[in-house]
MIGUSE-859079 format. One record per residue: x, y, z of N, C-alpha, C, CB in turn. Coordinates in steps of 0.1 Angstrom, whole numbers, plus 5000, padded with zeros to 4 digits. Each point is the difference from the previous one (the first is absolute). Glycine has a CB too. Layout:
! residues N
XYZXYZXYZXYZ
...
***
This chain:
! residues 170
500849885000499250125000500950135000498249875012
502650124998500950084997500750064992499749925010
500650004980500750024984499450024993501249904999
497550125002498850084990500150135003498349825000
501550215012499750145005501350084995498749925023
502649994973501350105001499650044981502449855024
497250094969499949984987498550134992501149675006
498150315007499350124999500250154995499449865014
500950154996500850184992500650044981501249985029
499749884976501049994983498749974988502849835012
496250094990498849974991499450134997499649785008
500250315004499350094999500550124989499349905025
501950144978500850084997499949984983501550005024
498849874973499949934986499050054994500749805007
498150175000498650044994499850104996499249915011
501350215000499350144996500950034990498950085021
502749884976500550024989499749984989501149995011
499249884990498949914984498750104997500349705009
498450345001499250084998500050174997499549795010
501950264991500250114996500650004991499950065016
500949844980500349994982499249944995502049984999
497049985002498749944991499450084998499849835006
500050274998498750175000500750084997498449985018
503350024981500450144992499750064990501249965009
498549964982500150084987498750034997502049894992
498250214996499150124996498750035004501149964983
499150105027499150115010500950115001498549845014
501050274986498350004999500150004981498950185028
499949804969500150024981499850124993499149815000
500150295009500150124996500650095011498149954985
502850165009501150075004499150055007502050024984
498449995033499450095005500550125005499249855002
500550245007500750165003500849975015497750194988
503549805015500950005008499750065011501249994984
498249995024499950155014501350055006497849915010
502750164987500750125004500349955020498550214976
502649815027500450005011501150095007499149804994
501350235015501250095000500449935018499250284980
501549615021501049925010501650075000498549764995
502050215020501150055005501249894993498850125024
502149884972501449915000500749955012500350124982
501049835010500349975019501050115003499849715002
500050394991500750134999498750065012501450024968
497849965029498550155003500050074992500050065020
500249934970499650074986498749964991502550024999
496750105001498649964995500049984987499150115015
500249774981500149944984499550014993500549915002
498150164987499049954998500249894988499150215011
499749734985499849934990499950074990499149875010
500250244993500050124982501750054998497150165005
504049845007500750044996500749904982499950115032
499749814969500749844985499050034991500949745015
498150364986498949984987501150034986497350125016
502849804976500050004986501849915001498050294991
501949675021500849824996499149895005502850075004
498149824992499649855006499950015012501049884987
498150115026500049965011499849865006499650224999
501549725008499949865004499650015018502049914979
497250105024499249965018500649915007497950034995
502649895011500549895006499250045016502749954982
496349945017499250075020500849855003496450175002
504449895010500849855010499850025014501949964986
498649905017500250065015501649935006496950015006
503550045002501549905004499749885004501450195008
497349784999499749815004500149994991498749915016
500850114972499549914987501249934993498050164996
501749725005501049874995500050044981498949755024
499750224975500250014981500350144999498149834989
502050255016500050164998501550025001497550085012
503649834998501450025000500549884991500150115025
498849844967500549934987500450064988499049865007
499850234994499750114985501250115001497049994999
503350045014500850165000501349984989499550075029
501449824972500849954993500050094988499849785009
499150144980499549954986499450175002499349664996
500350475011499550085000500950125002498349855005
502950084996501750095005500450034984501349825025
498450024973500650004981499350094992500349754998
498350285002499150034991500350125002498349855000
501850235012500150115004501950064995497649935022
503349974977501150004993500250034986500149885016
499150054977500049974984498850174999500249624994
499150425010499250084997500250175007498849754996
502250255008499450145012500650104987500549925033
500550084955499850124996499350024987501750025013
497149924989499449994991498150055004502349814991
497050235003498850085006499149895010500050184977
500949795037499249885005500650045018499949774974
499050205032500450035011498849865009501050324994
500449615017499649925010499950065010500849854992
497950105018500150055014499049945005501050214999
499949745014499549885012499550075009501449834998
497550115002498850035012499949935014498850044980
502450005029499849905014498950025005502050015008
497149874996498849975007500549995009498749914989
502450075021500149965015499250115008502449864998
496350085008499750105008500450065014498749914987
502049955016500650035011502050035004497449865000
502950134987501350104999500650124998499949874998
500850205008500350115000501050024986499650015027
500850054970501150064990500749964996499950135006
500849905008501749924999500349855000500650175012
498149784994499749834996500149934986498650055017
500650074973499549984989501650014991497150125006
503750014999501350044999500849924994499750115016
500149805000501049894998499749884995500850095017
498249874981499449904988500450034989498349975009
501250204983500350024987501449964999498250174996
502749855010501950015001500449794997500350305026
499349674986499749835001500250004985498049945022
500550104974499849944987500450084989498249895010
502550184991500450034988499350124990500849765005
498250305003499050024991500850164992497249855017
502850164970500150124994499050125000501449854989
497350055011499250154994499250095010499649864978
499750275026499550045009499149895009500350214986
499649825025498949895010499550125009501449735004
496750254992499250135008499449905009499250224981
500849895031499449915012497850044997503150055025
496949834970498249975000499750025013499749824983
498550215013499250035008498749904998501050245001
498049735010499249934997499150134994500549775017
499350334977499250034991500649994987498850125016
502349844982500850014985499749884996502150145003
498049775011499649834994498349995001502649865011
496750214991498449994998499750064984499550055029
501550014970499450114985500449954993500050195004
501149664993500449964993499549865000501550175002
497649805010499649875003500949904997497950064997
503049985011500949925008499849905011500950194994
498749695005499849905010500649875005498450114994
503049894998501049935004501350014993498349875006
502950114998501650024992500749844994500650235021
499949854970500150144991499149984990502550075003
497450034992499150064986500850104994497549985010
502349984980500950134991498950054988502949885001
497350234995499450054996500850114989498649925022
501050044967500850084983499050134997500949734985
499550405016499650124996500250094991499849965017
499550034971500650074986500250135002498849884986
501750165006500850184999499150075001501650014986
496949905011498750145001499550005016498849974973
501849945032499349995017499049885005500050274998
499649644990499549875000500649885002498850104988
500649855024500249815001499549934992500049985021
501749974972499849944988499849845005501350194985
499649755024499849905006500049995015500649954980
499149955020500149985019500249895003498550135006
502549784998500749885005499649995017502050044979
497249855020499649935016501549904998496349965003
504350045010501149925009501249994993498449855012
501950044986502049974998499450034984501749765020
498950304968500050004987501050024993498250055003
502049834985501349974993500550124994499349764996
502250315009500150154995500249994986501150105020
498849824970499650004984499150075002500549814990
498150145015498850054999499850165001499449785009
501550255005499950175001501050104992499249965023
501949964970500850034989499050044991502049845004
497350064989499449974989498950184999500249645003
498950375013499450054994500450165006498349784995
503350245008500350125000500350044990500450005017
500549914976500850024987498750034987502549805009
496050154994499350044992499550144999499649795002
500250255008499650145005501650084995497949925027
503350004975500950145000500150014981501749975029
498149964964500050004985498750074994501449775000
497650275008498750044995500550175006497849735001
501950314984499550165004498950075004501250014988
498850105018499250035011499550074989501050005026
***
């Protein structure tokens, strides 16, 4: 009985992955309107979302527990590598509700992360219907979610549909 219980968690974890790469792709189908936000860095520097209107915007909502979420940062280092001087801009959305800054600080560093990280709010993640990590989220130059990726998603996929958006004129 025992050895079931230990196997529990690991099944679980499986699931909701498997089920977040099974529902990623193409949603929403029609481009919707971006809501606008304006979050601190781990500077305290206010950000908005309208500040990127007329590049690629890539969303990344995480949190530091999140197992598939410190899978993706990797594969999200690269993207943000191969792409930053080009009309495209990444930026991670910490969900930890319950960490401070310098927590978040020292995670982004851990991990390596290159691109800005805004400390979220639970009304940024309501307006975005945000109800579990990570989700990413592809925003055309005009300010529309072009796609929206539920859980772990193969970075081809978010390659695929930045590099579409960055070849289309506005």
């Amino acid at each position: 009985m025992k050895k079931k219980k230990q196997w529990l968690p690991l099944i679980m974890v499986v699931l909701i992955i498997g089920l977040g790469a099974r529902v990623s792709y193409g949603f929403p189908e029609k481009a919707q309107p971006a809501k606008d936000f304006t979050l601190k860095d781990l500077q305290s520097k206010k950000v908005s979302l309208s500040d990127f209107r007329g590049k690629v915007v890539l969303l990344n909502f995480f949190a530091t527990w999140c197992s598939p979420c410190r899978i993706e940062i990797p594969e999200l280092v690269k993207i943000h590598q191969q792409n930053k001087k080009k009309d495209f801009v990444l930026l991670g959305i910490s969900l930890d509700t319950d960490a401070v800054p310098f927590m978040i600080k020292s995670f982004a560093k851990e991990m390596k992360i290159t691109y800005p990280i805004l400390i979220g709010t639970p009304e940024v993640a309501e307006q975005y219907q945000i109800s579990g990590v990570p989700i990413t989220l592809v925003i055309n130059k005009e300010g529309k979610i072009q796609k929206r990726f539920l859980g772990l998603v193969p970075p081809d996929q978010i390659e695929k549909a930045i590099n579409d958006l960055l070849e289309t004129k506005s």
